[in-house]
Backbone as a printed PyTorch tensor [residue, N CA C, xyz], in Angstrom:
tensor([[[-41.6120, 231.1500,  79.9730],
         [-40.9740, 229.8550,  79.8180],
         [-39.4850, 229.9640,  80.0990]],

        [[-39.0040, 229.0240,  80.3120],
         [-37.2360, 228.9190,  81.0850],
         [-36.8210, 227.8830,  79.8580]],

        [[-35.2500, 227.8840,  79.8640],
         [-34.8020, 226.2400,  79.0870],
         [-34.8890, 225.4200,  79.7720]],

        [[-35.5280, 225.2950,  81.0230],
         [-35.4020, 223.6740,  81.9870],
         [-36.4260, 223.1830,  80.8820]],

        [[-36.1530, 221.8640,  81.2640],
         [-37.2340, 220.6850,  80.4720],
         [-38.6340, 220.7880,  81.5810]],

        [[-39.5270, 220.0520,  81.0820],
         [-40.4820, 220.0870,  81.7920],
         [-40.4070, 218.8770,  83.4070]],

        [[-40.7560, 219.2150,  84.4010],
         [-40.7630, 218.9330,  85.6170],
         [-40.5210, 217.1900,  85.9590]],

        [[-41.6280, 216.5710,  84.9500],
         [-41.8450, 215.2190,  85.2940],
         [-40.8420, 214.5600,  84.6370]],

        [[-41.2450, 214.8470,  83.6330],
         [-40.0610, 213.6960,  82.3920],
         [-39.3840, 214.4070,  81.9180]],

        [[-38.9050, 215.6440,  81.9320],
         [-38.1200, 216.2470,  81.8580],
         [-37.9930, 216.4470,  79.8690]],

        [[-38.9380, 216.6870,  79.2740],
         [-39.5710, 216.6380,  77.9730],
         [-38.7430, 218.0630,  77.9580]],

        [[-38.5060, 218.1670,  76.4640],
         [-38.1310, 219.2940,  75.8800],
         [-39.0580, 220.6110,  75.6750]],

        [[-38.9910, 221.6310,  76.2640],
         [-39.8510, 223.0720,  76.3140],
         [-39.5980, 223.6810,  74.7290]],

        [[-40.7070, 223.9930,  74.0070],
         [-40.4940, 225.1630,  73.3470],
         [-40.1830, 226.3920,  73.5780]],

        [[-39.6450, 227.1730,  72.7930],
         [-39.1270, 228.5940,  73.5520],
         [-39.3460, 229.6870,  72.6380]],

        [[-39.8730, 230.6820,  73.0410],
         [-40.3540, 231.4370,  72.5200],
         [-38.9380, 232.1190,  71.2480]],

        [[-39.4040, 231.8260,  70.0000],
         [-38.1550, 232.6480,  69.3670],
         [-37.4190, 231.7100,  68.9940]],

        [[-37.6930, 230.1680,  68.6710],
         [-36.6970, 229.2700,  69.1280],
         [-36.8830, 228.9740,  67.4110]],

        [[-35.1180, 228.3240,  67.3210],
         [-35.3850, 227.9470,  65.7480],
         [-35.4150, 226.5380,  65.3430]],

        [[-35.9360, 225.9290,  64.6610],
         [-35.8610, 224.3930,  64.6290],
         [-37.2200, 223.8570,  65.9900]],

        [[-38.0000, 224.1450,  65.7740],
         [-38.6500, 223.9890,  66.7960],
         [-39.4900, 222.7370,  66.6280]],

        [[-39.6030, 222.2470,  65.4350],
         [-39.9490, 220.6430,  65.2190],
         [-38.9840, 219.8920,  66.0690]],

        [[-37.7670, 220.0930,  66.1720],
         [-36.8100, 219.0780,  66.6620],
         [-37.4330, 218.9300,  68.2480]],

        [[-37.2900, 220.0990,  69.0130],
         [-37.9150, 219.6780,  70.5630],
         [-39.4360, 219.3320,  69.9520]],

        [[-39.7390, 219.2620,  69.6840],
         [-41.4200, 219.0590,  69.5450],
         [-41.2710, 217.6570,  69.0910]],

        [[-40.6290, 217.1600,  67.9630],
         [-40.5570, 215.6440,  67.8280],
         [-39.6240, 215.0220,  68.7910]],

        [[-38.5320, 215.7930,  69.5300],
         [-37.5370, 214.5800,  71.0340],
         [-39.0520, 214.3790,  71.9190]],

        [[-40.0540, 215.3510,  72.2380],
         [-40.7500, 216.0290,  73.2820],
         [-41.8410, 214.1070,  73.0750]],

        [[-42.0330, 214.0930,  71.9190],
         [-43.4850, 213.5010,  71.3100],
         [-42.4140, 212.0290,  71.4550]],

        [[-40.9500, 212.0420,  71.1950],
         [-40.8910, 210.2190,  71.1410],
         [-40.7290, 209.5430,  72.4790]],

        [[-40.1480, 210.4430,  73.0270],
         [-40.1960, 210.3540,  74.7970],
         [-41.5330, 210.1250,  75.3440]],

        [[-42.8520, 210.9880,  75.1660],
         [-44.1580, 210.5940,  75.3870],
         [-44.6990, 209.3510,  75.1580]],

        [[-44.0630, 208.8650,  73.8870],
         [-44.1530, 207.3230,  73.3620],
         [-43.5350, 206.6520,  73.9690]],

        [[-42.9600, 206.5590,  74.9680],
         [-41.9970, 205.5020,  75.6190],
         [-42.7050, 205.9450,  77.0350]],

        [[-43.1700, 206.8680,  77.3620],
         [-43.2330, 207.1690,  79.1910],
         [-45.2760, 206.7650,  79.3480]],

        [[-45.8700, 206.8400,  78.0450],
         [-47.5020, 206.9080,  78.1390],
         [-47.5920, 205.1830,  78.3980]],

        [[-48.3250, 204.9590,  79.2050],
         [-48.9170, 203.2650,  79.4980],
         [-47.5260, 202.5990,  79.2210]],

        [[-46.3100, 202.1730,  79.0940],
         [-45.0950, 201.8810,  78.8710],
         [-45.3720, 200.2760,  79.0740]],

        [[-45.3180, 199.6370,  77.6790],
         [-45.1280, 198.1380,  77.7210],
         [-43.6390, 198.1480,  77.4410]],

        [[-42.8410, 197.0750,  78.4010],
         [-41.3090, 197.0210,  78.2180],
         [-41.4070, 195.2240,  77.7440]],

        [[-40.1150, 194.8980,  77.3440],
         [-39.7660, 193.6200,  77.2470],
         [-39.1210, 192.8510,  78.2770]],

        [[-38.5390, 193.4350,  79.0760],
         [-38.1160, 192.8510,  80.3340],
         [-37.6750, 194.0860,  81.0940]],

        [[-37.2450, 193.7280,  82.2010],
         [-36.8340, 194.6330,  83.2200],
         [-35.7600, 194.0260,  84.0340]],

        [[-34.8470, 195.5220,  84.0830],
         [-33.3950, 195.0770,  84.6790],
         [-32.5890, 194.5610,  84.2230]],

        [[-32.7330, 194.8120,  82.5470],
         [-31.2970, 194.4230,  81.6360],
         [-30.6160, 195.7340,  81.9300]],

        [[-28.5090, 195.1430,  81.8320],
         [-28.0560, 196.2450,  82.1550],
         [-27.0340, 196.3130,  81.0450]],

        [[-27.4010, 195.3580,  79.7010],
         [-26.9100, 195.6980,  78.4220],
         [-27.9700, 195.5830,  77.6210]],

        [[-27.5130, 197.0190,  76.5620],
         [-28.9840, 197.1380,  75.7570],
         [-29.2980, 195.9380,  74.6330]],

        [[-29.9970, 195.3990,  74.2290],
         [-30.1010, 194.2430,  73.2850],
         [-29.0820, 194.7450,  71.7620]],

        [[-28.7810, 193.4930,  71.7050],
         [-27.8850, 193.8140,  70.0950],
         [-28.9760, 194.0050,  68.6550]],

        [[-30.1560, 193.7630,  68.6240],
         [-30.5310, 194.3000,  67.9110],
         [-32.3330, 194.7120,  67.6990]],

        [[-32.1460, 195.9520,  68.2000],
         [-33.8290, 196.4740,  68.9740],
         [-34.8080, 196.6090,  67.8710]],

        [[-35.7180, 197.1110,  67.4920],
         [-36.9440, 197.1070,  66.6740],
         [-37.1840, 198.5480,  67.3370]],

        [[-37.4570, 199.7530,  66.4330],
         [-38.3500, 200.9340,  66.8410],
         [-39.3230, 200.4600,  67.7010]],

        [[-39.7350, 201.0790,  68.7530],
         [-41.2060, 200.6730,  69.8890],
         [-40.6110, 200.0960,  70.5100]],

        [[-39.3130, 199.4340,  70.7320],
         [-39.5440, 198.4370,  71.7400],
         [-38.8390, 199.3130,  73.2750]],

        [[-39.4370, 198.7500,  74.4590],
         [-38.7650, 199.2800,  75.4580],
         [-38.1100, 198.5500,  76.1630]],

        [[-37.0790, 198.9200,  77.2960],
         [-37.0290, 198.0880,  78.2450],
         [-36.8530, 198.4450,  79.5510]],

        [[-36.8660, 198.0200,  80.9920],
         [-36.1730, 198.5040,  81.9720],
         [-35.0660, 198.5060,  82.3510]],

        [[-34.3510, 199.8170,  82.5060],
         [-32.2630, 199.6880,  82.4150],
         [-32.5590, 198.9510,  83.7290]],

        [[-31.0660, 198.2540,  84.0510],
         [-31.2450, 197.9250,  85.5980],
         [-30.4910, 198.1850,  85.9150]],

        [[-29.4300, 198.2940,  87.2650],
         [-29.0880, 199.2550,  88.1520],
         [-27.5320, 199.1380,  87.9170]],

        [[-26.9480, 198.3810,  87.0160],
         [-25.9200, 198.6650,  86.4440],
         [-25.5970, 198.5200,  85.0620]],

        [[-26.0200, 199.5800,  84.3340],
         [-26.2790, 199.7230,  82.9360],
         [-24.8710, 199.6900,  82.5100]],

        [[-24.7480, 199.1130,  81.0060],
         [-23.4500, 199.2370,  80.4560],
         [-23.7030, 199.2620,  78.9650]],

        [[-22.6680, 199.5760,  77.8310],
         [-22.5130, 200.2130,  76.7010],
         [-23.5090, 201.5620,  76.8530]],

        [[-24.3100, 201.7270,  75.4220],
         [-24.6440, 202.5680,  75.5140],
         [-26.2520, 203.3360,  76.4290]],

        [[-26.6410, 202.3790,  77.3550],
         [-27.2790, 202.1780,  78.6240],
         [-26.2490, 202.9550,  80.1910]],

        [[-24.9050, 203.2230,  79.7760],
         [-24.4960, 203.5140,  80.5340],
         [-24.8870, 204.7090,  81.7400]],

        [[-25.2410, 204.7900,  83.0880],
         [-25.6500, 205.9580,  83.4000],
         [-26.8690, 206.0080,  83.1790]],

        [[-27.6310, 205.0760,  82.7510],
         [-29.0090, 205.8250,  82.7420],
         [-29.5630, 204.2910,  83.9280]],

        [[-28.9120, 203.7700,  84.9110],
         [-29.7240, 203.1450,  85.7790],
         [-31.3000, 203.3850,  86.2440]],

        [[-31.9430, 202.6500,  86.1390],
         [-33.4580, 201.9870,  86.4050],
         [-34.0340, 203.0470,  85.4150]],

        [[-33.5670, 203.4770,  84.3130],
         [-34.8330, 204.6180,  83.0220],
         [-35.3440, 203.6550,  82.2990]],

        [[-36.6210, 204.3770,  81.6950],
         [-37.2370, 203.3490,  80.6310],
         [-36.3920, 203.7790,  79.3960]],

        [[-35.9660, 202.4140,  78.9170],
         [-35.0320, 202.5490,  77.4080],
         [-35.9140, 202.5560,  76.5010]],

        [[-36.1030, 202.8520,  75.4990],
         [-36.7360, 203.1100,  73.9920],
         [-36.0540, 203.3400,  72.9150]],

        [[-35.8810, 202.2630,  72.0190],
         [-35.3790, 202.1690,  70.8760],
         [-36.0950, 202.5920,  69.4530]],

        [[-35.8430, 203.8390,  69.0990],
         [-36.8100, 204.6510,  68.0770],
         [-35.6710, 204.8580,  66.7490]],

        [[-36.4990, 205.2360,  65.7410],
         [-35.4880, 205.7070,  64.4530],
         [-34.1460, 206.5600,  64.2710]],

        [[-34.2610, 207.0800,  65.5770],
         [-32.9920, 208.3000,  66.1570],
         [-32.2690, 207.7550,  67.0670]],

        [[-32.3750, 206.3070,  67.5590],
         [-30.9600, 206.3590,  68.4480],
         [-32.0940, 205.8010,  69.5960]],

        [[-31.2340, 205.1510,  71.3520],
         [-32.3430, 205.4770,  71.9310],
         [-32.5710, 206.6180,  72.5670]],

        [[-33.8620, 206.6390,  73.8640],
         [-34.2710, 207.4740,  74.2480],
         [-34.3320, 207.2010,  75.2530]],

        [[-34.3200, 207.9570,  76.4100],
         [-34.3200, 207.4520,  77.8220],
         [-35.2120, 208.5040,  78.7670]],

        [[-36.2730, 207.8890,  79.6640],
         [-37.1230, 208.4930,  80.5780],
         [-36.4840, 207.8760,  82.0800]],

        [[-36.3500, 208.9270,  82.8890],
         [-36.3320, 208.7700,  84.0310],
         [-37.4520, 208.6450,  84.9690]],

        [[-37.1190, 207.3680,  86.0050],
         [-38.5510, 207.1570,  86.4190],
         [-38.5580, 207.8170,  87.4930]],

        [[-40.1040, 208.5840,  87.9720],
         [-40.7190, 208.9670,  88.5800],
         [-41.5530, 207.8540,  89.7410]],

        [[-41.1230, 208.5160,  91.2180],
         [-41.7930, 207.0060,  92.5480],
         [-43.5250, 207.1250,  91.5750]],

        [[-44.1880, 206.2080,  91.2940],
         [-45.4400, 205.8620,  91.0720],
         [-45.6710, 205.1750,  89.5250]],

        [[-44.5160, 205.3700,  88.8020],
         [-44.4730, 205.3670,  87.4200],
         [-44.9770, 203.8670,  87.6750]],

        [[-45.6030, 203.3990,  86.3150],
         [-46.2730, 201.4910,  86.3920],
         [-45.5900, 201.3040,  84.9340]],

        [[-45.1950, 200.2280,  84.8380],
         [-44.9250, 199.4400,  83.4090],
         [-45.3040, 198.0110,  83.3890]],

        [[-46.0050, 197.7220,  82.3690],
         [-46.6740, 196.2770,  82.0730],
         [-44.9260, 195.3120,  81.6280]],

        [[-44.7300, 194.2280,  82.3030],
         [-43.4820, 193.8970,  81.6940],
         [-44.0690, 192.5530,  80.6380]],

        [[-43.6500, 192.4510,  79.7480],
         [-44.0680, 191.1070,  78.9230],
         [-43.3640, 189.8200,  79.1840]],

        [[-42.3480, 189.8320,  79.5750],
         [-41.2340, 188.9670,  79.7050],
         [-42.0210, 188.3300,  80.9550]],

        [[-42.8210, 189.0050,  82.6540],
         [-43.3060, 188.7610,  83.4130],
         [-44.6270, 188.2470,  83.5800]],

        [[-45.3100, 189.1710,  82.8800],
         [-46.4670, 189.0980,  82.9620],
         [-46.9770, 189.5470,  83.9900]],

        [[-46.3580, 190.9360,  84.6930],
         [-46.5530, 191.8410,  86.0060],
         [-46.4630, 192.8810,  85.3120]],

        [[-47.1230, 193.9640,  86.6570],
         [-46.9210, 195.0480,  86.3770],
         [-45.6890, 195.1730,  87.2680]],

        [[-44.2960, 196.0650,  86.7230],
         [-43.5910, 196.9680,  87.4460],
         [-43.6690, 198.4970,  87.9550]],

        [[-43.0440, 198.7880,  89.0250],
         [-43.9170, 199.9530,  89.7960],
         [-42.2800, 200.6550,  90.1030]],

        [[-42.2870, 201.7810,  89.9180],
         [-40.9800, 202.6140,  90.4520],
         [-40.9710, 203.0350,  91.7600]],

        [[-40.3030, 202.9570,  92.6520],
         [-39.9660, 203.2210,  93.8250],
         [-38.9170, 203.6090,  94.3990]],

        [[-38.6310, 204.3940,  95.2400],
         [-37.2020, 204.2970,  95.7730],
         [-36.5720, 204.2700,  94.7950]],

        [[-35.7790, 205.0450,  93.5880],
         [-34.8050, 204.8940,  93.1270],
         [-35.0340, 203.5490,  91.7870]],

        [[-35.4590, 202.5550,  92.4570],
         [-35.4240, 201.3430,  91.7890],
         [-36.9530, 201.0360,  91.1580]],

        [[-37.5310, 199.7520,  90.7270],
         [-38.5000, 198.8340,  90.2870],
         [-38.8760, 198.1210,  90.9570]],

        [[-40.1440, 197.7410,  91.4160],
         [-40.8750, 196.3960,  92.0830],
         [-41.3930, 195.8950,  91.0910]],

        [[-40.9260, 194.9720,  91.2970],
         [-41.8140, 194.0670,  90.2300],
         [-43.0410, 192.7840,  90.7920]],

        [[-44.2490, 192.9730,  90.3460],
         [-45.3750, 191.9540,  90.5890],
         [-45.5280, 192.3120,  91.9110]],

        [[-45.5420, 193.2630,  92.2740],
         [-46.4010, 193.7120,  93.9950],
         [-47.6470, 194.8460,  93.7090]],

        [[-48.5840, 194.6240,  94.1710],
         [-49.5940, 195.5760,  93.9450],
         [-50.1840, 196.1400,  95.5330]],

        [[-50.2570, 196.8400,  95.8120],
         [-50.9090, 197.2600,  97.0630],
         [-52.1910, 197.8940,  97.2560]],

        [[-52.6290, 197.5480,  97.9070],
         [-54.1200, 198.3320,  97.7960],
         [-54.9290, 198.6130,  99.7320]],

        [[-55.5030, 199.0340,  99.2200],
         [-56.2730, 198.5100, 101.0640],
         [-57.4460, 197.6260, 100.6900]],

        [[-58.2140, 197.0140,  99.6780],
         [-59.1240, 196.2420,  99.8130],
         [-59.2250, 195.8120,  98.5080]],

        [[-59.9800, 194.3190,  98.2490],
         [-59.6590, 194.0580,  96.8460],
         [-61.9140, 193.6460,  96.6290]],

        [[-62.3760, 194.2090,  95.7330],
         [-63.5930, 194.2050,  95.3410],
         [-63.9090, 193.1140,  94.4570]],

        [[-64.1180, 192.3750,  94.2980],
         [-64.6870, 192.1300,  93.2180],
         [-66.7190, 192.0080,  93.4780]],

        [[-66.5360, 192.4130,  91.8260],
         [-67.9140, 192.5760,  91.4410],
         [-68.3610, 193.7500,  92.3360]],

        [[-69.0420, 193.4310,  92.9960],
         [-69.7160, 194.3890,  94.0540],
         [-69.3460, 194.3960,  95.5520]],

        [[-68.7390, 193.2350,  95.8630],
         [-68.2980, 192.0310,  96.9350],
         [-67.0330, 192.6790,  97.4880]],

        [[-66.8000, 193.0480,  98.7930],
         [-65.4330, 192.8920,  99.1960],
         [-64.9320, 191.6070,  99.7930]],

        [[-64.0670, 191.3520,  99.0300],
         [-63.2040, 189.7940,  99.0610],
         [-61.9840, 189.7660, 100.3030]],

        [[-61.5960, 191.4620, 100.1580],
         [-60.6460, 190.8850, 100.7850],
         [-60.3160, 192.6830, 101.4760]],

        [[-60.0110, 192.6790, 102.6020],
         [-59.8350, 193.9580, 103.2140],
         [-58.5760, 194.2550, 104.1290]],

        [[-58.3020, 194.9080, 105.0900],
         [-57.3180, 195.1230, 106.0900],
         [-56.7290, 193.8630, 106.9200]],

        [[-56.0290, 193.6820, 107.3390],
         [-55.4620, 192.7430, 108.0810],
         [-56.6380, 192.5680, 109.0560]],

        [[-56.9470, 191.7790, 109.9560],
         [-58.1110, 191.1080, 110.8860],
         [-56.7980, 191.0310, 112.2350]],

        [[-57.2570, 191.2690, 113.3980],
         [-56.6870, 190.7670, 114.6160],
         [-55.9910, 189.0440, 114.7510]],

        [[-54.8910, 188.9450, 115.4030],
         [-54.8470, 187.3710, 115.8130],
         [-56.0480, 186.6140, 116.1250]],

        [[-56.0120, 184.9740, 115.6460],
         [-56.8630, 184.6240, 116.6100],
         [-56.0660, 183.4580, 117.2100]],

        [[-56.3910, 182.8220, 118.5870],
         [-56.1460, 182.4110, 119.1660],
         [-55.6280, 180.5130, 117.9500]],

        [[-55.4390, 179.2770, 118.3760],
         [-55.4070, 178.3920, 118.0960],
         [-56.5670, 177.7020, 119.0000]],

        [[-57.4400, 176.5310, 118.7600],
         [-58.3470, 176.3320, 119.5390],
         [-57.8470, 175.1840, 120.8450]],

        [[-57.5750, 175.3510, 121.9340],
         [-57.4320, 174.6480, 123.2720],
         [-58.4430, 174.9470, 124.3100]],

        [[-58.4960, 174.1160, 124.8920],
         [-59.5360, 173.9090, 126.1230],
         [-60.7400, 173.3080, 125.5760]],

        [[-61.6950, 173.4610, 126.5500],
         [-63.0270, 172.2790, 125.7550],
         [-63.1960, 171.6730, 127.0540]],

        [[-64.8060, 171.3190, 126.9750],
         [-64.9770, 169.9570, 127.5150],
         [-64.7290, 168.8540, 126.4020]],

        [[-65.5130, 168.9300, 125.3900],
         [-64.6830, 167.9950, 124.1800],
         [-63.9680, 168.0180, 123.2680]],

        [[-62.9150, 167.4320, 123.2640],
         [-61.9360, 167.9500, 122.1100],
         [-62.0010, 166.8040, 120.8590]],

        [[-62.2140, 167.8950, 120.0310],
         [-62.1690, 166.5390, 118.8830],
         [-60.8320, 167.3950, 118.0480]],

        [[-60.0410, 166.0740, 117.9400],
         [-58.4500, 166.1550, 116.6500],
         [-59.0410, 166.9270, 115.8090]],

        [[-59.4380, 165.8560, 114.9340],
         [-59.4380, 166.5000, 113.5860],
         [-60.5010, 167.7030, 113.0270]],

        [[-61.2880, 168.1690, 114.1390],
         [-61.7630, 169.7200, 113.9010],
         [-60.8520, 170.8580, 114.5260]],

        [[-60.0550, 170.0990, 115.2890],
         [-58.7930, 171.1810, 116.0470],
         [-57.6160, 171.4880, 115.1710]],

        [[-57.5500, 170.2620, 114.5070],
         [-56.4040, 170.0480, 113.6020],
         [-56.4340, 171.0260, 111.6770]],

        [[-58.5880, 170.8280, 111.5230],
         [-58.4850, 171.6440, 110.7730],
         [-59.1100, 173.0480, 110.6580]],

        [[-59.3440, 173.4470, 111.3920],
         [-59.2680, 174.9420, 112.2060],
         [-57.8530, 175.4290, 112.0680]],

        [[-57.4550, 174.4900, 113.0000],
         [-55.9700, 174.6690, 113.0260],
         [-55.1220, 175.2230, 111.7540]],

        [[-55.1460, 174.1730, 110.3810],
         [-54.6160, 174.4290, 109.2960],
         [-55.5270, 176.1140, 108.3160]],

        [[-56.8770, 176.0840, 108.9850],
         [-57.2480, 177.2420, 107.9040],
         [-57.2170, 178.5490, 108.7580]],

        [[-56.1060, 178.5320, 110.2300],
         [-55.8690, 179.6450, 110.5980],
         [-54.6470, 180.0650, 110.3600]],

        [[-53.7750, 178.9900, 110.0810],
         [-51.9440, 179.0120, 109.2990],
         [-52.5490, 179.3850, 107.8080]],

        [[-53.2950, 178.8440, 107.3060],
         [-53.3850, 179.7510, 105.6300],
         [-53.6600, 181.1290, 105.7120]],

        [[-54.8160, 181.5220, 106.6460],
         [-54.9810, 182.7880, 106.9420],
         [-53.9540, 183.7970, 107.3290]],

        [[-52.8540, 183.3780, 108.4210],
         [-51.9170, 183.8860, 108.6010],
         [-50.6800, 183.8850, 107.7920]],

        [[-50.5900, 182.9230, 106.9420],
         [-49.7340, 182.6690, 106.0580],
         [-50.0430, 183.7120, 104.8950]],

        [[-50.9100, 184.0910, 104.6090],
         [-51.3620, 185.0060, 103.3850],
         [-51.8230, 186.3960, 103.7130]],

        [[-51.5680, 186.9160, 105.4230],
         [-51.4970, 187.9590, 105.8140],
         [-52.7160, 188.2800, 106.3930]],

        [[-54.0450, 187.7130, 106.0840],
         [-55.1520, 187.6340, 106.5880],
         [-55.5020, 188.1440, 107.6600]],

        [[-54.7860, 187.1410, 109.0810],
         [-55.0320, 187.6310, 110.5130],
         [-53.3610, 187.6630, 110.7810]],

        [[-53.2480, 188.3940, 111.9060],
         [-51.5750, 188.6560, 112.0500],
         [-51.6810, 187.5140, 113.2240]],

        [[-50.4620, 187.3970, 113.2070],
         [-49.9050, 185.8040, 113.9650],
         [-49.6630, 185.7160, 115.0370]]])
């Protein structure tokens, strides 16, 4: 074992020989409580609330001030000792309450309410998959009728409008 913290969250290591060894073992365990499934209260405050409740979290945002200072985009946690601060990791997810999204770490920063996937299932059913090729708008004909051109027309702009078929 080394004194670095551990890799991800950078949690406190026990050390062989070490005295007080509850203390890293309880920083190690309140940090886990703030970084495991992480429900926050909002995201991208960059002053800490004037008066927090143990459990509660939040997302710093990218210009933190008082005692938030320097710890831009970490999850804050307000516990019996003061707070606590996790640095986020690209993949980290937090449920925000204030949103009602999930936030996602990226780049340095937070997305908030974007989910990505390559296909969306439901039930058994794929609903919804990869982008589809352009399709044309409908012209030419021996008969043209308006208002089947017109609504073709409109449910190939929703399609493209919502990423469906590319444009």
């Amino acid at each position: 074992m080394t004194d670095e913290p551990s890799a991800r969250l950078a949690l406190p290591l026990l050390q062989p020989g070490q005295a007080q060894k509850e203390l890293y073992h309880n920083e190690a365990l309140a940090l886990l409580d703030l970084a495991v499934q992480p429900v926050v209260l909002s995201v991208g405050l960059d002053s800490p609330p004037a008066d927090p409740m143990p459990g509660q979290c939040w997302i710093v945002g990218s210009a933190p001030i008082g005692a938030w200072a320097g710890r831009a985009n970490a999850l804050a946690g307000w516990t019996a000792g003061g707070w606590r601060f996790v640095a986020a990791c690209d993949g980290m997810v937090a449920w925000s309450l204030a949103d009602g999204l999930l936030a996602r770490a990226e780049d340095g920063g937070w997305t908030l309410g974007e989910t990505r996937c390559s296909r969306v299932i439901v039930g058994d059913d794929r609903v919804v998959g990869p982008r589809q090729p352009a399709i044309a708008d409908p012209a030419g004909g021996t008969t043209i009728d308006v208002e089947a051109r017109a609504t073709l027309g409109a449910i190939l702009a929703a399609l493209r409008a919502h990423g469906l078929i590319a444009l």
